[in-house]
N, C-alpha and C positions, 0 to 999 in steps of 0.2 A: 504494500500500500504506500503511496505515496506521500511525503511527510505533509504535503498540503493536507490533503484530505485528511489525516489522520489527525491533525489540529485543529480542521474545522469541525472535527465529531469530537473532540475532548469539550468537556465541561469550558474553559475558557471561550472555546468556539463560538459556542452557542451562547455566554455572555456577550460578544462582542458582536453577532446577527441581531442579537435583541436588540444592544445599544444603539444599530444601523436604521433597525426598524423603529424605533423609537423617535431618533432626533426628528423627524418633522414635527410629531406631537409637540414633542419640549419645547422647538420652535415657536410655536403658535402658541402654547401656552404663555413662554416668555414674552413676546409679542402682546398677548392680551393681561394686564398687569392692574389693569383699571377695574379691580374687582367692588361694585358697591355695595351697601347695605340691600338697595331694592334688587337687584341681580339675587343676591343671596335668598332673600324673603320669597323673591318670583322661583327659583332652584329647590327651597323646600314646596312651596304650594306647589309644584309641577309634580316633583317625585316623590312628596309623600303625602302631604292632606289629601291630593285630588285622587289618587288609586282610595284610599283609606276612607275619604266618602264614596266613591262609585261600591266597594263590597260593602258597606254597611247600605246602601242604599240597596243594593243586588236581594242582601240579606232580610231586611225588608218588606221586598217583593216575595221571595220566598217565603216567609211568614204571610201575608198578604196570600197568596197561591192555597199556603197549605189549608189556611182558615176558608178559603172558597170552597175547596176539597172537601174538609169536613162538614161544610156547614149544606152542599150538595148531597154528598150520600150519605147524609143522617138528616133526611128530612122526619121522618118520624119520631126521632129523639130530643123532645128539646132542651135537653140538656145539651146533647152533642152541639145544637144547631146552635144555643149559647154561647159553647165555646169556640166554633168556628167561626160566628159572630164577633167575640172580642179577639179572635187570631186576626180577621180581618181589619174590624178597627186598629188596632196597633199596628199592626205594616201600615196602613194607610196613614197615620202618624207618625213612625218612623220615616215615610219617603216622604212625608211634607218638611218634614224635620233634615235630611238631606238635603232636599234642595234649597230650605230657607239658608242655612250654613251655606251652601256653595255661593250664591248671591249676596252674602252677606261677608266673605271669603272674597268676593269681586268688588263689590264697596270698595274695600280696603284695601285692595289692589289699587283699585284706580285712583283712589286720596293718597296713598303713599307715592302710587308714579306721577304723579299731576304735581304734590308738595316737592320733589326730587329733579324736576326738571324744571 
């Protein structure tokens, strides 16, 4: 084997592909330096409130769904049809409750990006 090759397959090798493949990122990272508070605020509301409402909103409907379920094939029970009744009422509260936060979540977006620029 050739001693190239035999270097670019050691451990160092493949530190130093990494490194090759890296520098444009770092580049462009270094490049962008002008990190602000509303970037960061808009970086968490993107990658974590907005997934974190969408499954509790999901979850909801589910609830929502399941209370339909029950409150359908236990029409002769009313107790059952009670409780698929308050399954439904609460999804339906929980999703109004989602989207009031999501809008309420954008308010403050849009007062933060408006006071910031």
């Amino acid at each position: 084997m050739l001693p190239v090759i035999r270097y670019l397959v050691s451990v160092r090798g493949y530190l130093i592909g990494a490194a090759i493949a890296a520098a444009p990122f770092a580049a462009r990272a270094a490049a962008h330096t002008s990190f602000t508070a509303t970037d960061l605020l808009n970086n968490i509301s993107t990658f974590i409130i907005n997934p974190l409402i969408y499954i509790l909103f999901s979850a909801a409907f589910v609830v929502f769904l399941w209370g339909l379920v029950q409150f359908v094939a236990n029409l002769d029970s009313e107790e059952a049809r009670s409780t698929g009744g308050t399954h439904m009422l609460w999804g339906m509260i929980g999703m109004a409750l989602m989207v009031s936060v999501r809008g309420i979540i954008g308010i403050i977006q849009n007062t933060i990006q408006s006071l910031g620029s």
